[in-house]
C-alpha positions, 0 to 999 in steps of 0.5 A: 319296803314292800310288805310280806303281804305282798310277797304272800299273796304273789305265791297264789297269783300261779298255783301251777308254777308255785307247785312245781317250784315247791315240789323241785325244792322239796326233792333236792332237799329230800335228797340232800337229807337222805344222804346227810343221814346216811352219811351220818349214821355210817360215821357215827356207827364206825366211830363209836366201834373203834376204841383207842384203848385197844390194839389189835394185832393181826397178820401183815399185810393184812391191815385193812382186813379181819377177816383175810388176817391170819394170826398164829394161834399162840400169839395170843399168850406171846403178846399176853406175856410180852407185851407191857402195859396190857390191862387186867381184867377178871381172870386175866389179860385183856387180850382177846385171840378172835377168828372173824367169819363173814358167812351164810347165816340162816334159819330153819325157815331157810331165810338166809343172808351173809353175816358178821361171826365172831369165834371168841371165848370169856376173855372177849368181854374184858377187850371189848368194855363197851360190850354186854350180855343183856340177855341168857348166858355165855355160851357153851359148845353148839351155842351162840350169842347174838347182837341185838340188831342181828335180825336186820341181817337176815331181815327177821323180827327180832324174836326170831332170834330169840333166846332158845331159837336156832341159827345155822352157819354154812348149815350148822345148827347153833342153839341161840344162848343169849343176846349182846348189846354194844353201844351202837358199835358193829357188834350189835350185828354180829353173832359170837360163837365159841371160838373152838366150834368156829375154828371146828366148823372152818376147819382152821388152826389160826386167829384172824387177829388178837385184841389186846386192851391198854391199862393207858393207851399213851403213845408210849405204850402203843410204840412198844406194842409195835416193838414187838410186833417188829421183835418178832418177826416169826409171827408175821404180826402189824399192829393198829389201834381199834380207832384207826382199824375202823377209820380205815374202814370208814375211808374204804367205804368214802365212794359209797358216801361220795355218791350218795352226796354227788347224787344229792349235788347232781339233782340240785344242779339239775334244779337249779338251772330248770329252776333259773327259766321257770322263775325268768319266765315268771318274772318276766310275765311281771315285768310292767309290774315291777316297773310300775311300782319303781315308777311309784318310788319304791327301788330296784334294791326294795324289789328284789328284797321282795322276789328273794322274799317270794322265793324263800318263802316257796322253799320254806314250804318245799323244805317242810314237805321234805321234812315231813317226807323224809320223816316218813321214808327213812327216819328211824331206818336201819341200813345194813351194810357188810360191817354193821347195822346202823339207823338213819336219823334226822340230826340237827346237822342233817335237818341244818344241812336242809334248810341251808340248802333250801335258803340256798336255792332260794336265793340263788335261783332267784337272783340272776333272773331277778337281776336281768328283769330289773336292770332293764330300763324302764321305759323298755320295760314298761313297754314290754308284754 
């Protein structure tokens, strides 16, 4: 076997060659880590604000939507009453009545963005467990509660929106009583106003949807909670669990994911084939080379090992200038999207997924020239150059 000396020392032999070759491989998988990390934090957001636990009811043919549902305003007590199993909280039912709103959000500056709004009373936290006052109060009339990631929407820092500070929705203004957090759910990126004002302000008489919490979420007790749904029919209701509302959602936004990946594949194809004729022409600068050392006994088998050896190292060096990249221009990042707000992170999936991909251009762009140089017979190829 030739040593890793070898294979070290022939990286320098064409610093020009090695730099585009390392600077190729770092951008594919830069990108590839740009999207495992987009992807991820997405999934991971829609995963976690889907509880199995609750139901929520909304209006049919209005599944794939909060925010088109409209719900009747008393089916809230008539699925209170009349559907079994639903859990009890501290002052009653779990079971939630909400108008969900994406409206224009602003602040006294003017800054101003599109956002998630939630009208909602008490009964709102014994539905939503995973949700929880951090900060202030519940809020009475003319006041609102704001997730602790909702600055990123209007692209503000955090004490912006800040306890006493003021929000207005479509120019109302809303005196902010306290902050919510939510696990990493959607929540966190909303803003909840008492459910009477937003219905006041959007002039409304409808729920866009009830939440109802299981005491056991079991098969059993959500088919009776379709039952229902079916009994009666003067409330025009369909009924999902909170898990398959958000995975829905999650397959609504599968383009958006699809072309983050398809662009990551694109690029590497793209640097795969420009990467196949640098590495035959430098191989085939080396061609009396390689042919002189199995003149001395060493076998096309131990020559190839060692260009596979050359090649991964250069992507070895192009994956850590794509971690320490990647590390600089997203990791920590927060995206906002018109669900929620989620961080991109490199995970050990996503920085598996790179070296994965790195190893992968090592060797397969490696081979097919490697191959064609070295079955070249040797007189042929002691002759060339």
């Amino acid at each position: 076997m030739l040593p890793l000396s070898y294979a070290c020392r022939n990286l320098l032999r064409d610093p020009v060659g090695l730099l585009q070759k390392v600077l190729g491989s770092a951008l594919v998988v830069l990108l590839v880590l740009a999207a495992a990390s987009f992807n991820g934090g997405m999934n991971e957001l829609l995963r976690s604000s889907g509880s199995p636990g609750n139901l929520i009811f909304l209006g049919a043919g209005s599944e794939e939507s909060l925010e088109r549902s409209e719900v009747p305003a008393e089916a809230e007590e008539l699925i209170a009453a009349g559907v079994p199993g639903i859990a009890a909280g501290e002052g009653g039912p779990a079971v939630s009545g909400e108008i969900h709103y994406n409206g224009l959000l602003a602040l006294p500056d003017g800054t101003a963005a599109q956002g998630l709004t939630r009208g909602v009373t008490p009964a709102a936290l014994r539905v939503h467990r995973q949700v929880r006052l951090v900060e202030g109060e519940w809020p009475a009339g003319g006041e609102v509660l704001v997730g602790r990631l909702a600055h990123h929407v209007l692209g503000v820092p955090a004490e912006e929106l800040a306890v006493g500070r003021t929000v207005l929705l479509e120019d109302e203004p809303f005196r902010v009583a306290g902050r919510l957090a939510g696990e990493g759910t959607v929540v966190e990126s909303e803003l909840w106003f008492p459910r009477d004002d937003l219905a006041r302000l959007l002039q409304r008489d409808t729920l866009s949807g009830v939440v109802a919490r299981l005491e056991d979420p079991s098969a059993m007790n959500r088919a009776r909670a379709d039952l229902f749904t079916k009994q009666r029919l003067d409330l025009a209701l369909a009924v999902l669990s909170e898990a398959d509302y958000y995975a829905e959602l999650a397959r609504f936004y599968g383009p958006i994911r699809g072309m983050t990946w398809l662009t990551a594949v694109l690029v590497g194809l793209g640097a795969v084939f420009g990467g196949l004729n640098l590495l035959y022409a430098s191989i085939a600068s080396r061609m009396q080379e390689l042919a002189t050392l199995q003149t001395l006994g060493f076998r096309r088998g131990v020559l190839l090992f060692s260009l596979l050896q050359e090649s991964v190292l250069t992507q070895a060096i192009g994956l850590l200038l794509a971690l320490g990249a990647a590390a600089l221009l997203f990791h920590g990042l927060w995206i906002e999207f018109s669900t929620g707000t989620f961080r991109m992170a490199l995970s050990p999936g996503a920085v598996g997924l790179g070296v994965a991909t790195a190893l992968l251009l090592g060797t397969v762009g490696t081979l097919p020239p490697a191959l064609r140089c070295l079955r070249l017979p040797l007189p042929v190829a002691l002759r060339s150059g």
